[in-house]
C-alpha positions in Angstrom: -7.1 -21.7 10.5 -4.2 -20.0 8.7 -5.8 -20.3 5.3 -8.6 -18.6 6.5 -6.8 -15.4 8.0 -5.0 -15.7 4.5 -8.0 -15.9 2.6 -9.3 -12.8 4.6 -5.8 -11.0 4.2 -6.0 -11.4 0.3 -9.8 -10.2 -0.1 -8.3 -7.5 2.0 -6.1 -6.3 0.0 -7.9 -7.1 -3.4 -10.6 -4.3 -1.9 -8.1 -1.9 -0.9 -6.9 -2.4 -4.5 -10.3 -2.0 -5.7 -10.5 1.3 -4.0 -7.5 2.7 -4.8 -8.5 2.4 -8.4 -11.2 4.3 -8.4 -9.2 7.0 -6.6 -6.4 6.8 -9.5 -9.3 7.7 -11.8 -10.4 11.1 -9.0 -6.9 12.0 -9.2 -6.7 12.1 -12.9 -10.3 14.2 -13.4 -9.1 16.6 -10.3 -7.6 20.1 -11.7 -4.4 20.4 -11.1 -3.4 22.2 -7.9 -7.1 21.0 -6.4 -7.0 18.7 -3.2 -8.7 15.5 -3.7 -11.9 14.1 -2.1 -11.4 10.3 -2.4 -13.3 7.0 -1.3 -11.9 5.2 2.1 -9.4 2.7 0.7 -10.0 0.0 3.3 -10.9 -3.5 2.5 -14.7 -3.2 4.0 -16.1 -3.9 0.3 -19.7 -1.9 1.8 -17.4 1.2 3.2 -18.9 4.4 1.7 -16.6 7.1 3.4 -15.2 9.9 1.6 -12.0 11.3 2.5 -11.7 15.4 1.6 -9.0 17.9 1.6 -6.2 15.0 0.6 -3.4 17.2 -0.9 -2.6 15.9 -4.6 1.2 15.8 -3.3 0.5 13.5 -0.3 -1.8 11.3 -2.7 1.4 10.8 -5.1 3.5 10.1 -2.5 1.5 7.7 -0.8 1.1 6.2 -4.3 5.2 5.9 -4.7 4.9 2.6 -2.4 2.3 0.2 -3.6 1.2 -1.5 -0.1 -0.1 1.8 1.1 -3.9 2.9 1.4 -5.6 5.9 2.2 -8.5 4.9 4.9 -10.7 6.7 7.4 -10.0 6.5 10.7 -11.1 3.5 12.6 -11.0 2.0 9.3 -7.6 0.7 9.7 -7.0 -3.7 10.7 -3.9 -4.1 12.7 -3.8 -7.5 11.8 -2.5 -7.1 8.3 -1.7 -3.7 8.0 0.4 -1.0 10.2 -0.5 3.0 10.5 2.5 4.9 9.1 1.5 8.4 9.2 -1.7 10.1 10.8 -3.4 12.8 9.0 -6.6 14.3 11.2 -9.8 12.1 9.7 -7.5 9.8 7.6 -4.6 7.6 8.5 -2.1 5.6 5.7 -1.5 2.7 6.2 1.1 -0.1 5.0 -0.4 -3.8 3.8 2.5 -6.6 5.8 2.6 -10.3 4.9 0.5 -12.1 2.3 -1.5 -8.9 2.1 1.0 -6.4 1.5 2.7 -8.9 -1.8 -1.1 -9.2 -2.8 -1.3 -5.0 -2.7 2.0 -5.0 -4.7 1.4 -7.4 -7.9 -2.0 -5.9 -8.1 -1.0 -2.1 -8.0 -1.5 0.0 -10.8 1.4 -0.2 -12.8 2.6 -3.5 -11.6 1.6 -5.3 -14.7 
C-alpha cells in the first residue's frame, strides 16, 4: 500500500514539474514588467486551468524554492503537499516527503 501512495506522490510531482516548465518558458516570452497568465501547476496531467494576473515578482519568488507550485484553487492534495500562502484564485503550495525530493532533483536548474 505504501508503494502505491509513493508511486502516486512521484507522478505527482513529475506533473507539477511538467507544468512548471511550461510556465518557465511564459515567463521568459512575457515583457518585462507584464504579469503572467500561467497553466495550473498541479499534478492533474488533464488540468487545463489558467492562472492570470500572477505578478512576475511573486512568480520568481515562488521559483527561489524548488518544491513550490502555482495551482488553482481546489487544485491543491493535502496529502503530499501543504498551502503556504493564498493568493484570491491561486494558492502555492509546498511538495513534503518523497514528493517534495522528487520536485527538487527535477527543478529547473537542478541538473
Amino acid at each position: 500500500m505504501v508503494a502505491a501512495v509513493s508511486t502516486r506522490a512521484q507522478r505527482a510531482a513529475e506533473n507539477e514539474n511538467l507544468f512548471r516548465r511550461i510556465n518557465e518558458r511564459v515567463e521568459h516570452l512575457t515583457p518585462a514588467g507584464r504579469s503572467l497568465s500561467i497553466v495550473c501547476e498541479c499534478a492533474d496531467a488533464t488540468c487545463v486551468r489558467r492562472i492570470s494576473g500572477v505578478p512576475a515578482a511573486a512568480y520568481e519568488e515562488v521559483r527561489r524554492h524548488p518544491d513550490r507550485f502555482f495551482v488553482s484553487r481546489g487544485h491543491e492534495q493535502t496529502d503530499v503537499e501543504t498551502v503556504v500562502a493564498e493568493h484570491g484564485a491561486y494558492l502555492i503550495v509546498a511538495k513534503r516527503g518523497e514528493a517534495g525530493a522528487v520536485a527538487r532533483h527535477d527543478a529547473p536548474g537542478s541538473d
